[in-house]
C-alpha positions as CSV (number, residue, x, y, z in Angstrom):
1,X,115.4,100.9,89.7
2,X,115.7,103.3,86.9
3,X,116.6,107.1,87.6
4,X,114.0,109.6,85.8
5,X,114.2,113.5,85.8
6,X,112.2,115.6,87.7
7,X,109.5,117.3,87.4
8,X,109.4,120.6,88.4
9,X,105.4,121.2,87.5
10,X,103.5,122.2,91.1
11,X,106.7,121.3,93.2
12,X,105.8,123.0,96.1
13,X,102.3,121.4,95.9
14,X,103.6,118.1,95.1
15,X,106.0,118.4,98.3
16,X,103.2,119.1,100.2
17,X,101.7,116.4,99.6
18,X,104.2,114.4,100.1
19,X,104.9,115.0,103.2
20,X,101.3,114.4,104.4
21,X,101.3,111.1,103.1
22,X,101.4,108.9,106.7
23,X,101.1,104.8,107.8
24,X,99.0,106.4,110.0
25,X,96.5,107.6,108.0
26,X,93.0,106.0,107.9
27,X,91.6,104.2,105.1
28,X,89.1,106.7,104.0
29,X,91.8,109.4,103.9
30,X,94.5,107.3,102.2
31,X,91.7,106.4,99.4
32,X,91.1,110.4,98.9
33,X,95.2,110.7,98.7
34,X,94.7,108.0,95.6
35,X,92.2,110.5,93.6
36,X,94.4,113.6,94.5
37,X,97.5,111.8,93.3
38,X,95.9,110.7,90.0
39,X,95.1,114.6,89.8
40,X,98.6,115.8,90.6
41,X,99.8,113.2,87.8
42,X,97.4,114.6,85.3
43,X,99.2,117.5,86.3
44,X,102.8,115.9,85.5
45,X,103.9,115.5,88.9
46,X,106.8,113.0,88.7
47,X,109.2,111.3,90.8
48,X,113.2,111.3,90.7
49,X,113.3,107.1,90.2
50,X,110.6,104.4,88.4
51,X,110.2,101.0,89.4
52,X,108.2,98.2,88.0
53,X,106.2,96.2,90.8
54,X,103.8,93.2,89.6
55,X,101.0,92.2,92.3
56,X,99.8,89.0,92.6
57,X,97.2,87.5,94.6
58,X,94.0,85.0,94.7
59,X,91.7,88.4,96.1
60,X,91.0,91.7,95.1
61,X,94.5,93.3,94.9
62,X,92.9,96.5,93.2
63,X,93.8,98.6,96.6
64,X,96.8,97.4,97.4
65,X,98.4,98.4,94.1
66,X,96.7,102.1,94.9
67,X,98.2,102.0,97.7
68,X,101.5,101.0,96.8
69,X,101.8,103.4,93.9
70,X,100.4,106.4,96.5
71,X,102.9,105.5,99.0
72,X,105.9,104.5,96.7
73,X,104.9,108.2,95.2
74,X,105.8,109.9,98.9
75,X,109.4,108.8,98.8
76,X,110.0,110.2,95.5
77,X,109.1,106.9,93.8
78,X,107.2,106.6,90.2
79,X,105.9,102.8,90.2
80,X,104.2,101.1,86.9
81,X,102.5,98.0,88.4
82,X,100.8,95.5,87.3
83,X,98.5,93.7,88.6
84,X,97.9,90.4,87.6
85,X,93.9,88.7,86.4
86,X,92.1,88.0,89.3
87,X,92.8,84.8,91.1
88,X,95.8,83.5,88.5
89,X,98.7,83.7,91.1
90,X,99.8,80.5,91.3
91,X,99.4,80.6,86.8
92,X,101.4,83.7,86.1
93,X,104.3,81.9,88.1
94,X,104.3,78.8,86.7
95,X,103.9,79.6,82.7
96,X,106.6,80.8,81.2
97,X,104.8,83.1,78.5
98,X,102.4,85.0,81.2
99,X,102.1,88.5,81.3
100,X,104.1,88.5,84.2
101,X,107.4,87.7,82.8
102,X,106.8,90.5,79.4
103,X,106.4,92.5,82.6
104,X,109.6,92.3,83.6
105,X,109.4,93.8,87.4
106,X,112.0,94.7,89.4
107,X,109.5,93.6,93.0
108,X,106.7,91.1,92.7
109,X,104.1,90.9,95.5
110,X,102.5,88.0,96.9
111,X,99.2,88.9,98.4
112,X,98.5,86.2,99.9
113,X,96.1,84.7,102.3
114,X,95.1,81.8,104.7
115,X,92.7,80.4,101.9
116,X,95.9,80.1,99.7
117,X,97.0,77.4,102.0
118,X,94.2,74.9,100.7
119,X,92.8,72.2,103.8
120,X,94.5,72.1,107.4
121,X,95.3,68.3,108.3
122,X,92.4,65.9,109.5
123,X,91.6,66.7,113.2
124,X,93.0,63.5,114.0
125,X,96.0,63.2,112.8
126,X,99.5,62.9,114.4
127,X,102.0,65.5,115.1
128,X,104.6,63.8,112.8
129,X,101.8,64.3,110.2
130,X,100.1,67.6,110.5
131,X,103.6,68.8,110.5
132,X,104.7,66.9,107.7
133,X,101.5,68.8,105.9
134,X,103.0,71.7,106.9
135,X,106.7,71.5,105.1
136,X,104.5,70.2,102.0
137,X,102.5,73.4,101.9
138,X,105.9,75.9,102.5
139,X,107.6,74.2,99.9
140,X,105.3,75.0,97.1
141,X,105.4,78.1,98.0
142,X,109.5,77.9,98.4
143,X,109.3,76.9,94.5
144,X,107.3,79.4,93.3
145,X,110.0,81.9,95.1
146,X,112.7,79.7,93.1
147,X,110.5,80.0,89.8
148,X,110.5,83.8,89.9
149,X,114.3,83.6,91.1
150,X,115.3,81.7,88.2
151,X,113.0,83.7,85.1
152,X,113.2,87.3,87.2
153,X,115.5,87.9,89.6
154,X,113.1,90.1,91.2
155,X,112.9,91.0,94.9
156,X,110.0,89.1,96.4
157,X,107.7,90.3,99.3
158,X,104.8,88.2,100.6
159,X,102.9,88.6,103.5
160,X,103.0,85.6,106.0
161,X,99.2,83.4,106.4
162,X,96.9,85.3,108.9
163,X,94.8,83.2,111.2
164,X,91.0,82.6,111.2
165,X,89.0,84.8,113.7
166,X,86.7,81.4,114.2
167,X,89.3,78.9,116.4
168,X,88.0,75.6,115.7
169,X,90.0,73.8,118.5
170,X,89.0,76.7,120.6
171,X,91.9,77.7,123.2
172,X,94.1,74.8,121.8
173,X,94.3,76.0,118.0
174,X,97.0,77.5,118.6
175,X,98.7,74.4,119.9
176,X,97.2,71.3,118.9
177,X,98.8,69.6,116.1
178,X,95.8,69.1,114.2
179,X,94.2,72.6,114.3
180,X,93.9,74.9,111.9
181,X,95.5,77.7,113.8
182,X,98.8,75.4,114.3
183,X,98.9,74.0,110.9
184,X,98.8,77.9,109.7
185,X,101.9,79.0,112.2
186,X,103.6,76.2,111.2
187,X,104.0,77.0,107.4
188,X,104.7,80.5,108.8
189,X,107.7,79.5,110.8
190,X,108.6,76.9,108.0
191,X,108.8,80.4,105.2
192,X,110.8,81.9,107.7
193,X,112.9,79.1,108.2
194,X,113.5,79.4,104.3
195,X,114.0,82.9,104.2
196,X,117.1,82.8,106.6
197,X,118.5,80.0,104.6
198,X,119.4,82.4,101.4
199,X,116.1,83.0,99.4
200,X,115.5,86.6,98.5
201,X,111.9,87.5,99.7
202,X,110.5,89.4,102.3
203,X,108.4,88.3,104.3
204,X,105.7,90.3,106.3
205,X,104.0,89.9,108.8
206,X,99.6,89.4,108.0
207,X,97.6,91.6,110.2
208,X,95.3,88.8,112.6
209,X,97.6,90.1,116.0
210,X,98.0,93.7,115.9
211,X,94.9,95.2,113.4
212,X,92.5,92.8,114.8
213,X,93.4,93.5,118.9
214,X,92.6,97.2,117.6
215,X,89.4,97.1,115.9
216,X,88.3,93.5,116.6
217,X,88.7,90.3,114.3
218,X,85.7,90.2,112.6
219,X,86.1,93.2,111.0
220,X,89.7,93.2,110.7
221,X,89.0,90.0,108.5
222,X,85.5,91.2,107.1
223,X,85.4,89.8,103.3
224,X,83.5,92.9,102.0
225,X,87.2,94.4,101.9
226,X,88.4,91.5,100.3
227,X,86.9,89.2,97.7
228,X,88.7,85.9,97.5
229,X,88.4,83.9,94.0
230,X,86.9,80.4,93.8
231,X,89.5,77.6,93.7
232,X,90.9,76.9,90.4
233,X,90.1,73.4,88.8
């Protein structure tokens, strides 16, 4: 992080604002935040440190960088993000001359999804497979977390896979070594597994449990909020 002085245009307003800035606000009031802080900036409301934060993902990542510029912004925070072409996560990683790397940032973001995962084993195959399916999958993932190591040296963050609302193995996809639900909680526990063992990224935790017991899983998961890209071929 770089250390930038202070603005002292509209401080009082600016404070105010700051402090009303809350998790717990809903979406609708956190996207009229976004317009007022784009106003206050016009204004040349600043922050006492900048960051650079690049955001990745295979969906519509065009509110989550709002987002984390509007709440970066409450803790005194100026962010320049960016955010990287539509469905090109896995291709700003792996080339070495992508925007991503002129970017330079000092966090990159992996929004990431269930989709990003690819198939779920073959409903019969063995435990010793599925799970074997499962390693595969973290490991690519645990080499795209080295790539950016290596080139960056960047804090990572990346949400863990969230589970389907639809349970194809019904009450056993959770627990069946074949199901989808399974295959998915296996790759998470794998990432963690790799986090603990020294790689620098931060891993949290995907919404299904929590957002979907409060306002129910098809909406929680409803794809009008987020528009995944067609796979890449």
């Amino acid at each position: 992080m770089r250390t930038k002085r202070k603005s002292g245009a509209g401080a009082a307003e600016i404070g105010q604002f700051r402090a009303a800035i809350s998790a717990d606000m809903d979406f609708t009031a956190a996207n009229a935040a976004v317009r007022k802080l784009a106003k206050l900036r016009r204004d040349g409301a600043e922050s006492a440190v900048k960051t650079r934060v690049a955001v990745l993902g295979n969906t519509t990542t065009t509110q989550i960088s709002a987002f984390i510029n509007l709440f970066l912004f409450a803790q005194q925070i100026d962010v320049e993000i960016y955010e990287a072409p539509y469905g090109l996560l896995r291709q700003e990683i792996l080339d070495p001359t992508s925007d991503l790397y002129s970017f330079a940032p000092d966090f990159v973001v992996l929004a990431t999804t269930r989709r990003d995962l690819g198939a779920a084993p073959g409903a019969f195959e063995s435990a010793e497979a599925a799970q074997a399916a499962a390693d595969a999958a973290a490991g690519e993932w645990e080499a795209l977390w080295r790539r950016l190591h290596e080139r960056l040296g960047c804090q990572i963050i990346q949400n863990n896979f969230d589970l389907s609302p639809a349970q194809a193995f019904g009450n056993l996809d959770s627990s069946h070594p074949a199901a989808p639900g399974y295959f998915i909680g296996a790759v998470n526990r794998a990432l963690a597994r790799a986090r603990r063992a020294g790689f620098r990224c931060m891993i949290l935790m995907a919404l299904p449990h929590r957002l979907a017991a409060g306002i129910g899983a098809m909406s929680a998961f409803s794809i009008s909020l987020s528009c995944p890209a067609r796979p890449n071929i």
